[in-house]
Short mmCIF file of the C-alpha atoms (twelve columns), coordinates in Angstrom:
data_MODEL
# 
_entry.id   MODEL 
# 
loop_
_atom_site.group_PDB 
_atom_site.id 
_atom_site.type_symbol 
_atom_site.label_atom_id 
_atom_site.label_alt_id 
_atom_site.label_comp_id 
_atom_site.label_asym_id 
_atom_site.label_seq_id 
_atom_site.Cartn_x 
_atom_site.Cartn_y 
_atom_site.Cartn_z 
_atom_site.pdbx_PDB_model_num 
ATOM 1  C CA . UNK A 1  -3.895  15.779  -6.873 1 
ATOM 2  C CA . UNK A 2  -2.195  12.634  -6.234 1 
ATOM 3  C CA . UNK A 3  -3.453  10.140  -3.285 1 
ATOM 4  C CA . UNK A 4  -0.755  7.287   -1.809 1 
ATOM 5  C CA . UNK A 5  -2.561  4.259   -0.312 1 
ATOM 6  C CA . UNK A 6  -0.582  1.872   2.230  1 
ATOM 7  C CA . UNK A 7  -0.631  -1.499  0.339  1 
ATOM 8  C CA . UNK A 8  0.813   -4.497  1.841  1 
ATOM 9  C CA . UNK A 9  4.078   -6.015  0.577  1 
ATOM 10 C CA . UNK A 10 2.725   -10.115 0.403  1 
ATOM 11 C CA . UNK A 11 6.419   -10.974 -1.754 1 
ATOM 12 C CA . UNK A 12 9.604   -9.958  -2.698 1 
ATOM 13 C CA . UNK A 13 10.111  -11.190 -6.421 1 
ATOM 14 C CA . UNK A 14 13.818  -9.777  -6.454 1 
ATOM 15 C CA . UNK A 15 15.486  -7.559  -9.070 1 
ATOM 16 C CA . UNK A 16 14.279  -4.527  -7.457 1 
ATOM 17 C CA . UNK A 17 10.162  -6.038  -7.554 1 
ATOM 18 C CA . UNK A 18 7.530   -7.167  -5.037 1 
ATOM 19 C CA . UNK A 19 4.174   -8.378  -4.828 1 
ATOM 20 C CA . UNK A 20 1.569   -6.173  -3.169 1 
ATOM 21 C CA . UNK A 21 -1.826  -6.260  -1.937 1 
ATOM 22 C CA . UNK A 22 -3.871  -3.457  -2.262 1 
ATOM 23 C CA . UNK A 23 -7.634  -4.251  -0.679 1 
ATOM 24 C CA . UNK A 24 -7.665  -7.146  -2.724 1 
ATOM 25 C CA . UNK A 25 -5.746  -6.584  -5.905 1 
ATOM 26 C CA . UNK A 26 -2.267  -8.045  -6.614 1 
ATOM 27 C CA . UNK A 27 0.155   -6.333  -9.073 1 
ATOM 28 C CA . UNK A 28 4.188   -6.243  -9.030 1 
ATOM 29 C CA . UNK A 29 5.571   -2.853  -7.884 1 
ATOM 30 C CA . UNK A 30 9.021   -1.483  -7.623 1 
ATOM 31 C CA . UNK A 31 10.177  -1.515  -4.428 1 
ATOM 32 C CA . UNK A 32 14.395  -0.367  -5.212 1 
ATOM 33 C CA . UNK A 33 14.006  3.031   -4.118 1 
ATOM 34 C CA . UNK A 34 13.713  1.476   -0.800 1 
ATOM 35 C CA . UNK A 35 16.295  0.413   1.640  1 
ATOM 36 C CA . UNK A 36 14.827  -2.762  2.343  1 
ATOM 37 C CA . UNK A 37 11.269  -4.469  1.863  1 
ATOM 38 C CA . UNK A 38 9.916   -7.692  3.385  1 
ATOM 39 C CA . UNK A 39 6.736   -9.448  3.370  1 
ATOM 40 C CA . UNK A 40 4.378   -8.303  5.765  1 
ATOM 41 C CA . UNK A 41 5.826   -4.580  5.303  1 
ATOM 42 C CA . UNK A 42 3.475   -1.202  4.627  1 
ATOM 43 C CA . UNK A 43 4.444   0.943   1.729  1 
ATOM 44 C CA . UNK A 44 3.359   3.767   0.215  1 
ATOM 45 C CA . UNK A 45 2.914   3.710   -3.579 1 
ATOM 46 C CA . UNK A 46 3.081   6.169   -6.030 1 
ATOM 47 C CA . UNK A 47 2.726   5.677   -9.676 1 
ATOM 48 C CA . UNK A 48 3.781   1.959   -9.337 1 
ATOM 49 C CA . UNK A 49 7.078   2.616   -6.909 1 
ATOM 50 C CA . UNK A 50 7.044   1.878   -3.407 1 
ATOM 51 C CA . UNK A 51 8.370   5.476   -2.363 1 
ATOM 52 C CA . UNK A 52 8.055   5.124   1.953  1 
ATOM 53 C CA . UNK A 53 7.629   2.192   4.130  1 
ATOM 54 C CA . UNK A 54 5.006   2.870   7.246  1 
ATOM 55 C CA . UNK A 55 4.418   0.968   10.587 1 
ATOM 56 C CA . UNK A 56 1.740   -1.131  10.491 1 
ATOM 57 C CA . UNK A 57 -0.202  0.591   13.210 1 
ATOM 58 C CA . UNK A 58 0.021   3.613   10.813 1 
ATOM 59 C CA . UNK A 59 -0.883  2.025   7.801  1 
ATOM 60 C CA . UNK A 60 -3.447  -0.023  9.163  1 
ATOM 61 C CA . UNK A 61 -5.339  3.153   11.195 1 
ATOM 62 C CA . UNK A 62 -5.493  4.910   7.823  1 
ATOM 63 C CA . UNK A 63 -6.867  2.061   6.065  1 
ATOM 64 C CA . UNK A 64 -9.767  2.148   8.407  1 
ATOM 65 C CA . UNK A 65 -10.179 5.979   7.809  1 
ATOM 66 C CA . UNK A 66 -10.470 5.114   4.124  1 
ATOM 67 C CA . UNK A 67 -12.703 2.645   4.718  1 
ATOM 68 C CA . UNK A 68 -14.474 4.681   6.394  1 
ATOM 69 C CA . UNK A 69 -14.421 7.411   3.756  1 
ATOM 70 C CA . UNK A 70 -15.761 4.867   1.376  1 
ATOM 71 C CA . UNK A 71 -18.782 4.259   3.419  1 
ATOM 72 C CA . UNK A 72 -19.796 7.248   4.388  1 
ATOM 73 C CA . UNK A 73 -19.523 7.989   0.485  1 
ATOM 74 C CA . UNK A 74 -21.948 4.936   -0.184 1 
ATOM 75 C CA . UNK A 75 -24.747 6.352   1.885  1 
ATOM 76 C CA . UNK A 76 -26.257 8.114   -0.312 1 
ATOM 77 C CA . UNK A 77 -30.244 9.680   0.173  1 
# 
């Protein structure tokens, strides 16, 4: 099963490569299969290619449900 997390494009190195953030964690993904890309854009990753681009009320509502995933997972007994 595969699982694609919105990460944040924070800068576009050109030659096909940006900078993301995802929850706190920079690394260089490709981002050529896209269109276009700029800072401040959502994407969708998946195994280290930027494969969709969301709206950032999108991305940023199912961030929180993650989130909140990850909570509710950290309550334990």
């Amino acid at each position: 099963m595969c699982l694609a997390v919105p990460v944040k494009v924070v800068e576009c190195l050109g030659d096909g490569q940006a900078l993301i953030d995802a929850g706190g964690v920079s690394k260089a993904i490709d981002v050529s299969l896209l269109e276009t890309v700029a800072p401040g854009d959502y994407v969708i990753v998946h195994v280290g290619f930027a494969i969709n681009r969301l709206d950032t009320e999108e991305a940023e509502r199912t961030l929180a449900i993650l989130r909140e995933i990850g909570h509710a997972a950290g309550e334990g007994p």
